[in-house]
DSSP file (Angstrom, degrees, kcal/mol; ACC not computed):
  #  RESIDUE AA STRUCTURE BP1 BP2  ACC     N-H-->O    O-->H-N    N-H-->O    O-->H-N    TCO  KAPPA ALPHA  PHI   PSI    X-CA   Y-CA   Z-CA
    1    1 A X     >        0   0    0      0, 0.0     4,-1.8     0, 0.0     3,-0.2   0.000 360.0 360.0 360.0 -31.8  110.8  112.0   85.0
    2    2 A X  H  >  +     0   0    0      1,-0.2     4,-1.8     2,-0.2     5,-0.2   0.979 360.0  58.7 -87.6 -47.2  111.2  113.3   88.5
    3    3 A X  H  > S+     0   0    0      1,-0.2     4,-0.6     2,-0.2    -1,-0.2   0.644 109.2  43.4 -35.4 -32.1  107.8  115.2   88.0
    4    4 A X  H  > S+     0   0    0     -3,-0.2     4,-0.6     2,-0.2    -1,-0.2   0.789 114.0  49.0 -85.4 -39.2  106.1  112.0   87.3
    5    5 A X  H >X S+     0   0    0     -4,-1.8     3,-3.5     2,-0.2     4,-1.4   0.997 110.2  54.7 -51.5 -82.3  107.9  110.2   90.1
    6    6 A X  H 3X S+     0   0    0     -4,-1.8     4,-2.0     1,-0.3    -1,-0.2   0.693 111.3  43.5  11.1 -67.8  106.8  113.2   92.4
    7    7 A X  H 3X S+     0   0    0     -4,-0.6     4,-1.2    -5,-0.2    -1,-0.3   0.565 114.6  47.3 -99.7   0.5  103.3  112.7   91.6
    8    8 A X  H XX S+     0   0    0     -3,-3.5     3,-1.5    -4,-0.6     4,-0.9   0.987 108.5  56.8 -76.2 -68.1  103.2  108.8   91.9
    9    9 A X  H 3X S+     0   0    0     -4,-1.4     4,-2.4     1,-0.4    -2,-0.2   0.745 109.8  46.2-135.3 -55.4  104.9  109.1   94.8
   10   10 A X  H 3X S+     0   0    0     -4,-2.0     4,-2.1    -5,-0.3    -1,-0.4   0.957 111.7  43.8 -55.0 -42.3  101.9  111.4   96.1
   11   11 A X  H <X S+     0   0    0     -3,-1.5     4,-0.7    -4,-1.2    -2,-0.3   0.485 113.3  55.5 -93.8   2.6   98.8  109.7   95.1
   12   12 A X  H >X S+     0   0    0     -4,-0.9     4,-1.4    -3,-0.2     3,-1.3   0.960 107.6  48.7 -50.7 -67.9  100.5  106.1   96.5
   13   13 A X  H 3X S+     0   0    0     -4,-2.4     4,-2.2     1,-0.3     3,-0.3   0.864 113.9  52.1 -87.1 -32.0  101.1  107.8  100.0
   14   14 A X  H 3< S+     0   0    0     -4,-2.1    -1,-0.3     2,-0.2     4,-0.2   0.890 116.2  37.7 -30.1 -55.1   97.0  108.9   99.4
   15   15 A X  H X< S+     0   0    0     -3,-1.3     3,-0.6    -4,-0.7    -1,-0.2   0.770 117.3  49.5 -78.9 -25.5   96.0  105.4   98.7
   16   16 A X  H >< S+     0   0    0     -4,-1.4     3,-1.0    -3,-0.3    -2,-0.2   0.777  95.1  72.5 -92.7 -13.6   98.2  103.8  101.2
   17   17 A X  T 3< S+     0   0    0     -4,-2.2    -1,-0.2     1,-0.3    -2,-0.1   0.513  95.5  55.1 -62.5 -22.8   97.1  106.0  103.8
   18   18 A X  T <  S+     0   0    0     -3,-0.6    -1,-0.3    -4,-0.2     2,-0.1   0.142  77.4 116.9-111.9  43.0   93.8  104.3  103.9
   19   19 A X    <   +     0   0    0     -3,-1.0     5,-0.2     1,-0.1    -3,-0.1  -0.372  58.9  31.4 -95.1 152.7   94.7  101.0  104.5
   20   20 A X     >  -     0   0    0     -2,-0.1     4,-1.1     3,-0.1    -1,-0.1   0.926  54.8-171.0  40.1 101.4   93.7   98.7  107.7
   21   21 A X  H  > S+     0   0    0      1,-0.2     4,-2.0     2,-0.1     5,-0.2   0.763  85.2  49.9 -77.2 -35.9   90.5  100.1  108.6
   22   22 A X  H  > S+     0   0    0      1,-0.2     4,-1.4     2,-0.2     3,-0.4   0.889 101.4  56.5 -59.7 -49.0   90.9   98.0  111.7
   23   23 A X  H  > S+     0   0    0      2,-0.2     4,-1.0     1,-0.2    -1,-0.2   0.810 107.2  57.1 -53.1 -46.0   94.4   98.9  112.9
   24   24 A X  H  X S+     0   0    0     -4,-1.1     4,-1.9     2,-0.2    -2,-0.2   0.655  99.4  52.9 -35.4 -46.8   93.1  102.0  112.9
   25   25 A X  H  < S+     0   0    0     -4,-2.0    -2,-0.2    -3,-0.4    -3,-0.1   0.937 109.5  52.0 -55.4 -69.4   90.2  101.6  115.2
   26   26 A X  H >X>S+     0   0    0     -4,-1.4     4,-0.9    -5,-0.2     3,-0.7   0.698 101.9  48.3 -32.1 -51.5   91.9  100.4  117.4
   27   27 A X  H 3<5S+     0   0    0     -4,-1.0    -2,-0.2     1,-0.2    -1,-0.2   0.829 112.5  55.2 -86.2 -50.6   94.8  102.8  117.9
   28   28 A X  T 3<5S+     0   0    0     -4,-1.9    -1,-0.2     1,-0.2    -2,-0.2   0.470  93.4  74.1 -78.0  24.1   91.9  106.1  118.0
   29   29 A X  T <45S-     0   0    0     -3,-0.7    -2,-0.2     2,-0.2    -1,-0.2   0.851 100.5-145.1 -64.1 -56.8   90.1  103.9  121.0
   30   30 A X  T  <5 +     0   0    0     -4,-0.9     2,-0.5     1,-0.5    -3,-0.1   0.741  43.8 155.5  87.3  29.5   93.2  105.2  123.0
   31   31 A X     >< -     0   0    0     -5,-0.6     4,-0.6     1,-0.2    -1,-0.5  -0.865  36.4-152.0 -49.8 119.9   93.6  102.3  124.9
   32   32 A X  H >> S+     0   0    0     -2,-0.5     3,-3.6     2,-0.2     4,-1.5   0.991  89.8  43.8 -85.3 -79.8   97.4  103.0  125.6
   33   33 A X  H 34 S+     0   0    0      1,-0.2    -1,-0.1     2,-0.2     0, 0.0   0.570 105.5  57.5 -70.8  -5.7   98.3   99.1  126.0
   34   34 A X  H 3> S+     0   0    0     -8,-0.1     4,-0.6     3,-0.1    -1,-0.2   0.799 108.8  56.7 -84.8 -14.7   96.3   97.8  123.1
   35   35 A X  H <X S+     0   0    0     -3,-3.6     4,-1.9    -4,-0.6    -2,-0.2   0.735 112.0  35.0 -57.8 -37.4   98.7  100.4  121.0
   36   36 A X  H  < S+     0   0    0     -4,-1.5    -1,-0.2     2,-0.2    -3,-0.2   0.455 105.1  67.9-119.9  10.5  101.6   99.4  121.8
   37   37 A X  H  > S+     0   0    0     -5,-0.5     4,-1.9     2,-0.1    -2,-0.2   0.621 115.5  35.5 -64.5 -28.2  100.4   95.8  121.8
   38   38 A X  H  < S+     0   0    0     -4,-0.6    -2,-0.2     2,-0.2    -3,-0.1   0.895 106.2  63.4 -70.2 -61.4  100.0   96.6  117.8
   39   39 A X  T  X S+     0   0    0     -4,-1.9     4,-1.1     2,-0.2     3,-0.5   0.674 109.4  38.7 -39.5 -30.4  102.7   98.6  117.6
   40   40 A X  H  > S+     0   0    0      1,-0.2     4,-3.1     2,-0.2     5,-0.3   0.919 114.8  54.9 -82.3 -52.1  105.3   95.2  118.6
   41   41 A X  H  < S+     0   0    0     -4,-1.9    -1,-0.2     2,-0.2    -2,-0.2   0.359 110.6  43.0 -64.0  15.6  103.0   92.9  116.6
   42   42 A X  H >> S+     0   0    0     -3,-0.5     4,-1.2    -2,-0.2     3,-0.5   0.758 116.4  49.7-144.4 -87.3  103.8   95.6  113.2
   43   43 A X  H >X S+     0   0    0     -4,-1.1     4,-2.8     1,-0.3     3,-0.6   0.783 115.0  47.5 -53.9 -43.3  107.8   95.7  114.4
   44   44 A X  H 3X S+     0   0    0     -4,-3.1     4,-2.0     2,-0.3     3,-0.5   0.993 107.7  53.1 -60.0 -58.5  107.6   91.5  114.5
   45   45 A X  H <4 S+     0   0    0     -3,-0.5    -1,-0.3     1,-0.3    -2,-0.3   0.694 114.2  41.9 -56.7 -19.1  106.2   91.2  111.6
   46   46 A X  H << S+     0   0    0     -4,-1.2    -1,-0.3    -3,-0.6    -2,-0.3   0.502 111.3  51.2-113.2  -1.9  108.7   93.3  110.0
   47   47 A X  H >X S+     0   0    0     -4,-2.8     3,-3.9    -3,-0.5     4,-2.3   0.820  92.4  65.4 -74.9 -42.7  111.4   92.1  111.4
   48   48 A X  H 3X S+     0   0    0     -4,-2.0     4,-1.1    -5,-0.4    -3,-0.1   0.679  95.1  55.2 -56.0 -11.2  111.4   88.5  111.0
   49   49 A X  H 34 S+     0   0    0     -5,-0.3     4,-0.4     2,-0.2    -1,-0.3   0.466 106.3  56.3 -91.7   3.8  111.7   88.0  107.3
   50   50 A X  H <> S+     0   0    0     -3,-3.9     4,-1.7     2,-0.1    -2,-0.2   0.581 111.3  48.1-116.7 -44.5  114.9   90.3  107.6
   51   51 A X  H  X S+     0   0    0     -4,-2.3     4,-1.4     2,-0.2    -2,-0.2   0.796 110.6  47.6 -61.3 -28.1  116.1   87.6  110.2
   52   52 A X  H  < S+     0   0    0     -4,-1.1     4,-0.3    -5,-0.3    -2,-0.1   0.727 113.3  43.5 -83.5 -27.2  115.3   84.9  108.1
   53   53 A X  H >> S+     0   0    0     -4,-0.4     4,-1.9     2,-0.2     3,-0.6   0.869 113.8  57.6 -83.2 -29.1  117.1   86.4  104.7
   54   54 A X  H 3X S+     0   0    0     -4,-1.7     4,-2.0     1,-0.3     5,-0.2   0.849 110.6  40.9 -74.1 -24.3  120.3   87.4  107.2
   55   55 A X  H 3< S+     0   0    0     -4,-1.4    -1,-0.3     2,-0.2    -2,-0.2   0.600 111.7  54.2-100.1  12.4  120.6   83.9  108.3
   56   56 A X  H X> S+     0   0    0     -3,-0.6     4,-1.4    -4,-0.3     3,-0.8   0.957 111.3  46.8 -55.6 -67.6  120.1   82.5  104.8
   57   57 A X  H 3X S+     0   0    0     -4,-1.9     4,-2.4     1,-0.3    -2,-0.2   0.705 113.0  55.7 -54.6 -44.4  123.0   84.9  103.6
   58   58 A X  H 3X S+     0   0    0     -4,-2.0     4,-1.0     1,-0.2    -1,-0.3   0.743 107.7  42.9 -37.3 -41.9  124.8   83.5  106.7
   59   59 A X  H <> S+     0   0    0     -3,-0.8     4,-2.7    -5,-0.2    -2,-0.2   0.901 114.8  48.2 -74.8 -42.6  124.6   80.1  105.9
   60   60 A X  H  X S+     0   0    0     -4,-1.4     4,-0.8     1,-0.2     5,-0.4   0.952 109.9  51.4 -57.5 -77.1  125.4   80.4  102.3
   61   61 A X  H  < S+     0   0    0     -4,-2.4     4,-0.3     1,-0.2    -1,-0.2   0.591 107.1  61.2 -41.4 -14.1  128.2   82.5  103.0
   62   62 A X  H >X S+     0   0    0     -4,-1.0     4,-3.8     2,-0.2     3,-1.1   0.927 109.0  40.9 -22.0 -86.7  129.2   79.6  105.5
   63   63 A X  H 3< S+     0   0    0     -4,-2.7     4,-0.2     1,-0.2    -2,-0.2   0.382 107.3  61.1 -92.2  15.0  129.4   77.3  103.0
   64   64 A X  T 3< S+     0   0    0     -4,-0.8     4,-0.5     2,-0.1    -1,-0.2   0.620 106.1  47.6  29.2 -83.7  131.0   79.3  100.7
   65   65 A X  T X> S+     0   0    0     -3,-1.1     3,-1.9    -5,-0.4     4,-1.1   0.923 110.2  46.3 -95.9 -67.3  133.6   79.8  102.6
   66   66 A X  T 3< S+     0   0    0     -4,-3.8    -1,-0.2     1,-0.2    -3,-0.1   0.917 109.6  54.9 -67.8 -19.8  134.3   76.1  103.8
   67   67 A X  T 34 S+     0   0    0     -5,-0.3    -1,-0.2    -4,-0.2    -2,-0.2   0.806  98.7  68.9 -79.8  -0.8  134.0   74.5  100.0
   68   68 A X  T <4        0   0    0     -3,-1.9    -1,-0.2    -4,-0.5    -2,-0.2   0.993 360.0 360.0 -75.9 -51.8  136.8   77.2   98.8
   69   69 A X     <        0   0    0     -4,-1.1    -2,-0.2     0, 0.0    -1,-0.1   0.706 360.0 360.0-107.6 360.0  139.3   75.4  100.9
């Protein structure tokens, strides 16, 4: 099992490795400030759905909380 995992696990990081031909381009221009202009927009983009399920979970757990008493 771990041997098959192991070797999924390789040929994913293969395939994902060539992904966003574009992102790429960009970032081997070497333009410093279009890099880390990418770099925020990649950190936004992953954060905000992680804000949006922690203040769902907040909210439930709100109200929750007030219909117990």
């Amino acid at each position: 099992m771990k041997t098959r995992l192991s070797i999924l696990f390789v040929l994913c990081f293969q395939l994902l490795e060539a992904q966003c031909a574009m992102c790429k381009a960009v970032v081997e221009q070497g333009n410093i400030s279009e890099a880390e202009g990418l770099n925020d927009g990649i950190l936004y983009l992953m954060a905000l759905p992680y804000l949006l399920l922690g203040g769902l979970f907040f909210a439930i757990g709100k109200y929750r909380k007030r219909t117990k008493k």
